[in-house]
C-alpha positions in Angstrom: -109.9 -41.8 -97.3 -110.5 -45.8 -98.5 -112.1 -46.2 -101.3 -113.1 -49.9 -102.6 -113.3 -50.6 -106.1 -116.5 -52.6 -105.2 -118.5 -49.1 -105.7 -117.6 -49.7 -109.6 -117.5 -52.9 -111.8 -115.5 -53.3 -114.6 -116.4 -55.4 -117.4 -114.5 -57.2 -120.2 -113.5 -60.5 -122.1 -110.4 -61.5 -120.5 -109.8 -63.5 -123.8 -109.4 -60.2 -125.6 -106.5 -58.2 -124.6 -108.0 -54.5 -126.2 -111.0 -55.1 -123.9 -108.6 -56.1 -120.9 -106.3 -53.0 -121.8 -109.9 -51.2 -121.9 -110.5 -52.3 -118.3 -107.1 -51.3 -116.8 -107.3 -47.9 -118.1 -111.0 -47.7 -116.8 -110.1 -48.8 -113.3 -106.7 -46.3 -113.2 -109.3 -43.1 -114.7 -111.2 -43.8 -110.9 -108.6 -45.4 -109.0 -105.6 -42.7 -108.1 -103.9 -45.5 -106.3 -104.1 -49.4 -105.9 -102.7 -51.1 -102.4 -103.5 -54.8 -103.8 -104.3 -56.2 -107.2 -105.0 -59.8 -107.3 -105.0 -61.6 -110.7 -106.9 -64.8 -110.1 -108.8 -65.7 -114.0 -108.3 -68.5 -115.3 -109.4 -71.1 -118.8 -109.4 -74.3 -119.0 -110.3 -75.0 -122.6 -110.1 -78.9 -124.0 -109.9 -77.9 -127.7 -107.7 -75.4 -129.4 -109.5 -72.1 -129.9 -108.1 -69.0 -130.8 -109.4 -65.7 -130.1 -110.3 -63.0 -133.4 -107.1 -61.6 -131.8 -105.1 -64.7 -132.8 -104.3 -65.7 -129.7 -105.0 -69.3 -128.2 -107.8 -68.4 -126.0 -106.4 -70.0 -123.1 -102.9 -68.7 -123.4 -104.6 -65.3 -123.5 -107.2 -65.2 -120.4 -104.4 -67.6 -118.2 -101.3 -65.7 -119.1 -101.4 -62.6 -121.4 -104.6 -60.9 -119.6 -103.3 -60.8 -116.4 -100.1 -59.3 -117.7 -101.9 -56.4 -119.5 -104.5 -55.6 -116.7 -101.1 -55.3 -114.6 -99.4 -53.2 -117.1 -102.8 -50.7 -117.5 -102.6 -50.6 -113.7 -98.6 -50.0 -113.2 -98.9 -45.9 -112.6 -101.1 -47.2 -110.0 -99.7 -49.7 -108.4 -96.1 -47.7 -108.0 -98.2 -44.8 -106.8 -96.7 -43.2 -103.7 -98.3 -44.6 -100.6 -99.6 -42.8 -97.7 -98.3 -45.9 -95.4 -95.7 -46.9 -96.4 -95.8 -50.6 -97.5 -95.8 -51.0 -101.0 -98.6 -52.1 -103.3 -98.8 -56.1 -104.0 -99.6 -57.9 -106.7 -101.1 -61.4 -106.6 -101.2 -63.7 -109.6 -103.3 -67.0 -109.1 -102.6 -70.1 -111.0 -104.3 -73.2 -111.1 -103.5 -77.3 -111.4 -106.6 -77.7 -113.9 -104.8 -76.8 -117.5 -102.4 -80.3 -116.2 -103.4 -82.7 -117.4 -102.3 -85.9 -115.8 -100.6 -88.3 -117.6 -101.3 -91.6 -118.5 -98.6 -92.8 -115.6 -100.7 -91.0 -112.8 -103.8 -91.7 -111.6 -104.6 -88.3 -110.1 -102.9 -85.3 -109.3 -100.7 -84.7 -106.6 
C-alpha cells in the first residue's frame, strides 16, 4: 500500500525547534515508514534575531530544524523496507545567506 503524506499537513515554526520536534513526532505517529525525506527550508535574515529559544533564527530554521525533523523521523527512516533500497534523505542548501564580498560583483 503507498501512502502520501500529502493526505496530512504538518504545521510548525521551523525557527522553533520544540514545534519542529512536535512535527516529527506528528508525522512518525501516521507515517510507519518514510522512503524519502527532503529537507529543503531555508532563512535568509539581514539582521541578527534570535528565537525565544535563544537561538539565532537563521542558524535555527537553516541548520538546527532540519537536523531535529531528521532525528524525530530516524525510527522511520531506518524502517525495514519492503523493496529493498534504503530510505534517502535530502538536505537543500542555498547561495542566498553569502553574501558577496566587496571584491565580487555577483555570485558565481
Amino acid at each position: 500500500m503507498v501512502r502520501y503524506l500529502s493526505e496530512c499537513v504538518f504545521r510548525a515554526d521551523l525557527s522553533l525547534l520544540a514545534e519542529v520536534r512536535r512535527a516529527g513526532e506528528g508525522i512518525a505517529a501516521r507515517c510507519p515508514r518514510i522512503d524519502v525525506l527532503i529537507d529543503n527550508a531555508g532563512l535568509h535574515a539581514f539582521s541578527h534575531r534570535v528565537t525565544s529559544e535563544g537561538y539565532a533564527e537563521m542558524t535555527a530554521v537553516n541548520y538546527l530544524a532540519p537536523w531535529v525533523l531528521t532525528d524525530a523521523l530516524r525510527d522511520r527512516l531506518t524502517a525495514p523496507a519492503s523493496a529493498s533500497a534504503p530510505a534517502r534523505i535530502v538536505t537543500v542548501a542555498s547561495r542566498a545567506s553569502l553574501r558577496p564580498t566587496p571584491s565580487t560583483r555577483r555570485w558565481t
